[in-house]
C-alpha positions as MATLAB code, in Angstrom:
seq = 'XXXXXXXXXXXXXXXXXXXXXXXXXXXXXXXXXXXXXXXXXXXXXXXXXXXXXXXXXXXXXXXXXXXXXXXXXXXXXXXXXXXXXXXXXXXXXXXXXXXXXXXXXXXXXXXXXXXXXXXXXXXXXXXXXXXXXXXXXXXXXXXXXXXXXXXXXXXXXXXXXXXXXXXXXXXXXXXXXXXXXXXXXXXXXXXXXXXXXXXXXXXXXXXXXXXXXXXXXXXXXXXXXXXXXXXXXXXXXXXXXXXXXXXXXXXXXXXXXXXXXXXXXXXXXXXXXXXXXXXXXXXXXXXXXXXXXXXXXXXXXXXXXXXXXXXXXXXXXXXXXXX';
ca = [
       3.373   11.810   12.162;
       5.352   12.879    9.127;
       3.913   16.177    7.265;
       2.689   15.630    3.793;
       4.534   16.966    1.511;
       2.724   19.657   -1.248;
       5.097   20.532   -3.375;
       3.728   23.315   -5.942;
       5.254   22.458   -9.562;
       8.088   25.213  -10.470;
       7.280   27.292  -13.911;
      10.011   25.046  -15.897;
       7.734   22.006  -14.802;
       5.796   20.138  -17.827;
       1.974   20.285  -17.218;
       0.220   17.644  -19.118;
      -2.716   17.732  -21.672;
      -5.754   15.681  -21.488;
      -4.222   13.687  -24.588;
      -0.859   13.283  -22.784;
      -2.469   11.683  -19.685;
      -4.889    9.469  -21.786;
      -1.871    8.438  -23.582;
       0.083    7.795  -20.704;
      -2.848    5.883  -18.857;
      -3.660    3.478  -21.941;
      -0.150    3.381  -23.521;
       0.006   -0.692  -24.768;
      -3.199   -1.158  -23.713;
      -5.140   -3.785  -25.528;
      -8.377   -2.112  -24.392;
     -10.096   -1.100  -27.991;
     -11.892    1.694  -25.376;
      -9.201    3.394  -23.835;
      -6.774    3.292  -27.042;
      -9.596    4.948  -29.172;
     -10.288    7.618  -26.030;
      -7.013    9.057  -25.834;
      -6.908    8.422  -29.940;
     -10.461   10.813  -30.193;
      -8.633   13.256  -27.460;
      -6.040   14.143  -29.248;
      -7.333   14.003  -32.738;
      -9.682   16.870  -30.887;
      -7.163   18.648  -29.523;
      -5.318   18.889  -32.813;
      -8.819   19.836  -34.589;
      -9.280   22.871  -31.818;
      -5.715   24.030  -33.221;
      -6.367   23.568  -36.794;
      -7.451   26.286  -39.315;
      -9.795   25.155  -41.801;
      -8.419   26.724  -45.342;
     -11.583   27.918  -47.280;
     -11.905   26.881  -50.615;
     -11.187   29.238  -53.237;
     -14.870   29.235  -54.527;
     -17.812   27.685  -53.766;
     -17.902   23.808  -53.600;
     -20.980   22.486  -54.807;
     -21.860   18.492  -53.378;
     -24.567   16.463  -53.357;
     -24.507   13.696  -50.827;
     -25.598   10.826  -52.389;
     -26.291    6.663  -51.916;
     -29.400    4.841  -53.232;
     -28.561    2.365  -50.760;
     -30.495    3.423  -47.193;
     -29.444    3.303  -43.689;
     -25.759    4.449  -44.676;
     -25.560    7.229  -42.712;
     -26.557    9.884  -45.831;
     -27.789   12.209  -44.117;
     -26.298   12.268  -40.739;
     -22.788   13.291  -43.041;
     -24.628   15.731  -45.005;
     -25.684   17.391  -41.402;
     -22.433   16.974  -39.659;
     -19.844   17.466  -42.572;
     -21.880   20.920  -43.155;
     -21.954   21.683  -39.024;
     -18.080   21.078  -38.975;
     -17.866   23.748  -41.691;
     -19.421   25.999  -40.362;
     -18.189   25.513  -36.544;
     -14.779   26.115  -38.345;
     -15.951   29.691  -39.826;
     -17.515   28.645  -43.349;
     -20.798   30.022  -44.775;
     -23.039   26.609  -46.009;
     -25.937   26.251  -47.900;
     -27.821   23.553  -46.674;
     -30.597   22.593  -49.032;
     -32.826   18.950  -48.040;
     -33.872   17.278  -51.403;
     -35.047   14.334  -49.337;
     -39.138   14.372  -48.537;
     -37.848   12.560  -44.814;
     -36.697   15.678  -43.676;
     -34.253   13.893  -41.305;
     -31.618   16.967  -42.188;
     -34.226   19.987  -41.478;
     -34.910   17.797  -38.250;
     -31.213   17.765  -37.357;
     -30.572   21.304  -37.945;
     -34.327   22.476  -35.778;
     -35.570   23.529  -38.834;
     -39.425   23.742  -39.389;
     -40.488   21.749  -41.839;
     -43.814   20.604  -40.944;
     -46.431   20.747  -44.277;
     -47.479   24.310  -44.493;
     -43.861   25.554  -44.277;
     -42.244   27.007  -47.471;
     -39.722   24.688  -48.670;
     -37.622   23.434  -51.035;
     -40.845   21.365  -52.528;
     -42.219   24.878  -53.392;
     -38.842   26.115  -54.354;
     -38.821   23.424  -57.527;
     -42.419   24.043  -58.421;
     -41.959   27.554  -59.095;
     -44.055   29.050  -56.089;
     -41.625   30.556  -54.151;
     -37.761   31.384  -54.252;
     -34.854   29.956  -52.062;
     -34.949   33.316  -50.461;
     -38.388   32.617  -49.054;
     -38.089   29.200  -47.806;
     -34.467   29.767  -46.443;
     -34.329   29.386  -42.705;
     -31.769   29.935  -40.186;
     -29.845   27.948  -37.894;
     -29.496   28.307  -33.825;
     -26.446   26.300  -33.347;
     -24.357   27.662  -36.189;
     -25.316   31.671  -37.456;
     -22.796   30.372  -40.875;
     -25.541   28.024  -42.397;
     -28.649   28.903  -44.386;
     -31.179   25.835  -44.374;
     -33.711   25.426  -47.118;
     -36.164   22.895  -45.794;
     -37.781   19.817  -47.363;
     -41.299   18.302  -46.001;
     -43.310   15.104  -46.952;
     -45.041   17.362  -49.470;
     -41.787   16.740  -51.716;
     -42.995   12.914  -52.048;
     -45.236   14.074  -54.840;
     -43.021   16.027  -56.727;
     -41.404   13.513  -59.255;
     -44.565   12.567  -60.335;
     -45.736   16.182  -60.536;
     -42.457   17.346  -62.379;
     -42.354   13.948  -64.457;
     -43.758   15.851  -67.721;
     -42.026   19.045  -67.541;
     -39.402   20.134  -70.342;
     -37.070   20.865  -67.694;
     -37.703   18.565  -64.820;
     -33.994   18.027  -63.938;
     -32.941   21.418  -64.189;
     -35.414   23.015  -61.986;
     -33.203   23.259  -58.692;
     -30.123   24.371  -60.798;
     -32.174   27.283  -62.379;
     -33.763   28.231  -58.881;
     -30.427   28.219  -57.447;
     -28.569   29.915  -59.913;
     -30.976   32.376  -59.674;
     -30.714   32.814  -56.224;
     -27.000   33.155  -56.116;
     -26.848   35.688  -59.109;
     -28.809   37.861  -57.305;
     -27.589   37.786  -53.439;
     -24.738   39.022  -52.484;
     -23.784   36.364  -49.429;
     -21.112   33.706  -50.659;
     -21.262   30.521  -49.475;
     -17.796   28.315  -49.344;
     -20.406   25.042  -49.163;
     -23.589   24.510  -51.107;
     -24.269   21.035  -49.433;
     -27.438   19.273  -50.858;
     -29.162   16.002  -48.974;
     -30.116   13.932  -51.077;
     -32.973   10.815  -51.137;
     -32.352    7.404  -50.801;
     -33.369    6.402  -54.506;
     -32.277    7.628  -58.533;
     -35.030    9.311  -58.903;
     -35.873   12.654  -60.136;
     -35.248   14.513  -57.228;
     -31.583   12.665  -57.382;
     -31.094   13.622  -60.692;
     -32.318   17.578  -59.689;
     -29.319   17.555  -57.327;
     -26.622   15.994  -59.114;
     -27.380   18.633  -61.997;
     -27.233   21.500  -59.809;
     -23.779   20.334  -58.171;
     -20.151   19.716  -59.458;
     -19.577   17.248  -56.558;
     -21.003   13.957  -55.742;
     -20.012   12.791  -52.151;
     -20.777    9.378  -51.226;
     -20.821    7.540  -47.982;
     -19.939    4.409  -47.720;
     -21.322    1.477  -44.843;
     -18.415   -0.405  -43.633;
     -19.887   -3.874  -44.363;
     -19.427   -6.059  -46.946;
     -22.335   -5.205  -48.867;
     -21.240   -1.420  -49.321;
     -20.348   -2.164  -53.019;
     -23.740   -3.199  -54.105;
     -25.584   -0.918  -55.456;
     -22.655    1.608  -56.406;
     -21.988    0.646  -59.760;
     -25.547    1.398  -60.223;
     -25.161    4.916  -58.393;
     -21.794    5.607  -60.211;
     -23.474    4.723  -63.991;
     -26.543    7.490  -62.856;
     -23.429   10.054  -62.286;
     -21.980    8.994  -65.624;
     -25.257    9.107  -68.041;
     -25.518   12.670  -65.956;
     -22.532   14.208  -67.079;
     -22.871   12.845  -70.272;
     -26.306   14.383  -70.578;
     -27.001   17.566  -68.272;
     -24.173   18.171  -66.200;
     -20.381   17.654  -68.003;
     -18.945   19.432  -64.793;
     -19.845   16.429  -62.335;
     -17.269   14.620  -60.481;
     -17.177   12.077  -57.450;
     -15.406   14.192  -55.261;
     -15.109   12.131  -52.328;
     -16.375    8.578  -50.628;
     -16.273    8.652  -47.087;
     -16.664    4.896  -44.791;
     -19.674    5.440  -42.309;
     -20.721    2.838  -39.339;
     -17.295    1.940  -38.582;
     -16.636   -0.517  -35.651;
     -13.426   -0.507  -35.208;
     -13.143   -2.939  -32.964;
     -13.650   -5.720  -35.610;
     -11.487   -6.868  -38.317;
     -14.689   -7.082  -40.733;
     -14.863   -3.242  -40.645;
     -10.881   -2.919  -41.506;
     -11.020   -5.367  -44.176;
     -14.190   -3.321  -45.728;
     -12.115   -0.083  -45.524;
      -9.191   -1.719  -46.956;
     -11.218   -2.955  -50.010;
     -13.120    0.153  -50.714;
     -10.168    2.017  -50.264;
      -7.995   -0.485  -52.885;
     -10.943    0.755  -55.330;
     -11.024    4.032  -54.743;
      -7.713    5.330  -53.537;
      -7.837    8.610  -54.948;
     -11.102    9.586  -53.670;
     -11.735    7.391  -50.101;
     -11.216    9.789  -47.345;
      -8.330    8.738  -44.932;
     -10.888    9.833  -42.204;
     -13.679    7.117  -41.176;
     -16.478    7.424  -39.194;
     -16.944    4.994  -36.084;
     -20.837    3.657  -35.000;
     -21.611    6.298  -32.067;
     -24.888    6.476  -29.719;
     -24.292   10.426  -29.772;
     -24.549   10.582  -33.852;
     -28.201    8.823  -33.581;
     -29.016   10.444  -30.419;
     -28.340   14.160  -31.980;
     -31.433   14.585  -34.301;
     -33.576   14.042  -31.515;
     -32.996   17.004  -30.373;
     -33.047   19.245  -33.098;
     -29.321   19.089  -33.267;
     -26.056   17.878  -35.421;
     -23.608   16.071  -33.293;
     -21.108   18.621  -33.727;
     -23.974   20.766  -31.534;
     -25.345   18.011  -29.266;
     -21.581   16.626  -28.022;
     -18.915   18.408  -29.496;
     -16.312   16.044  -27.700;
     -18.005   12.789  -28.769;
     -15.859   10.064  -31.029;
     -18.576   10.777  -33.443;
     -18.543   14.392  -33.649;
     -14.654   14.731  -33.886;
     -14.697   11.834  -36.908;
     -16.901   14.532  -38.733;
     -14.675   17.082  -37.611;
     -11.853   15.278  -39.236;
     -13.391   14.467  -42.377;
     -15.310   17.994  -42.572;
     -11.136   19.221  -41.873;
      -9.695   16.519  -44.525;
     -11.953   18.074  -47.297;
     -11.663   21.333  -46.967;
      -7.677   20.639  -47.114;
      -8.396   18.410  -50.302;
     -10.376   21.754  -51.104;
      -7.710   22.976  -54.377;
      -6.863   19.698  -55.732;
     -10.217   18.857  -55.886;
     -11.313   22.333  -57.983;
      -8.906   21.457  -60.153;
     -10.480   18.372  -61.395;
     -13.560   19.628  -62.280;
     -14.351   21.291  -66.018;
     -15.140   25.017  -66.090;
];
């Protein structure tokens, strides 16, 4: 019988990467699957490689949609994860009375916990409802809880109901010495009050976007709130960014979509979309962002991307906005 030959590869020999074999495997493939696997491989590779350039002060965004179920909060969560994964110090502040963003990051929020509902009313400071977080050591989380459902209508008659997170954070910052690269703020699913608290404590709105052809409606309405707010409390607001959420990219619906928002907003549409993924929903469940629960997942590298396509976006988008 002949002997097997076991050749041993010689130093000069090319060993391949993941993303290399992947791309090998699947190259003119018509499999949607195995073109977007090696696709997400090397996009992670790359992302491994890449420095994130911190922006030369703190960014201020509010995520914001009125619309529900567009993936709000899951980009607030993972955008700030990816941040701080990357070596950036976030502020992570939950203005919506779901607490879906405490849940992702395992923070308590259960009734009797000091939040960010206390924080507004003048009871305690951001320093005493600030929590930390086990995944990342980078982000500070103030927590929100069902007790914030009340607060509009408890706030409704006060001289300075939209001001009262800006002057609790301002006064929190003027007097800490910790810089923070993010201040990310989660907002509710409405134009209410609490809305209207974060958009005049920011400088940034970020919005995302469902890739379906119903995305539009509803933003006019969003984008004339941001307009009567910098004409009235905050003259320093911008729409940063807009960033297409609940992509299936195996469809031509979901390319058209991006191709129309995109046509409307070319300036601001991230090149960077985010794909439908069982590991994004499956995350909170466990206390966790995506970036934490499956690091490698399409979903988790998407945020990586966009979290990465920001910060680079980080000087020209300082610029824009009025000091």
């Amino acid at each position: 019988m002949a002997a097997v030959s076991r050749e041993t590869p010689s130093s000069g020999d090319h060993i391949e990467t993941t993303s290399e074999i992947l791309g090998r495997i699947f190259a003119g493939s018509t499999s949607g699957v195995g073109g977007e696997l090696a696709q997400n491989q090397a996009s992670q590779e790359k992302l491994d490689q890449a420095e994130f350039p911190h922006p030369s002060r703190t960014r201020y965004i509010a995520v914001a949609n009125q619309k529900g179920g567009v993936g709000k909060t899951t980009t607030a969560v993972n955008l700030s994860a990816a941040w701080a994964e990357a070596g950036m110090s976030v502020l992570f502040i939950d203005m919506d009375p779901q607490g879906n963003g405490s849940t992702a990051f395992g923070a308590a929020h259960n009734p009797d916990v000091v939040s960010v509902y206390d924080v507004i009313e003048g009871r305690a400071k951001f320093q005493d409802a600030m929590q930390g977080c086990e995944d990342f050591s980078t982000i500070d989380i103030v927590p929100s809880n069902i007790n914030l459902s009340g607060a509009e209508l408890e706030i409704a008659d006060m001289d300075n109901r939209v001001f009262l997170l800006r002057d609790a954070l301002r006064e929190y910052l003027d007097h800490t010495d910790k810089h923070y690269d993010y201040v990310v703020i989660d907002c509710p699913p409405s134009l209410g009050l609490l809305v209207l608290n974060a958009l005049s404590a920011v400088q940034e709105v970020l919005i995302p976007i469902q890739a379906e052809y119903y995305a539009l409606e509803g933003l006019g309405q969003l984008i004339k709130t941001i307009s009567l707010v910098q004409q009235s409390t905050n003259p320093t607001l911008i729409v940063s960014t807009m960033l297409v959420t609940m992509v299936d990219r195996r469809t031509l619906l979901s390319k058209e979509v991006y191709s129309q928002i995109k046509q409307h907003y070319p300036d601001i549409v991230l090149d960077t979309d985010i794909p439908r993924s069982v590991r994004v929903s499956e995350a909170p469940s466990y206390g966790q962002s995506v970036i934490a629960y499956d690091p490698r997942s399409i979903g988790a590298v998407a945020y990586r991307k966009a979290a990465y396509e920001i910060a680079c976006r980080s000087e020209e988008t300082l610029k824009r906005i009025p000091r």
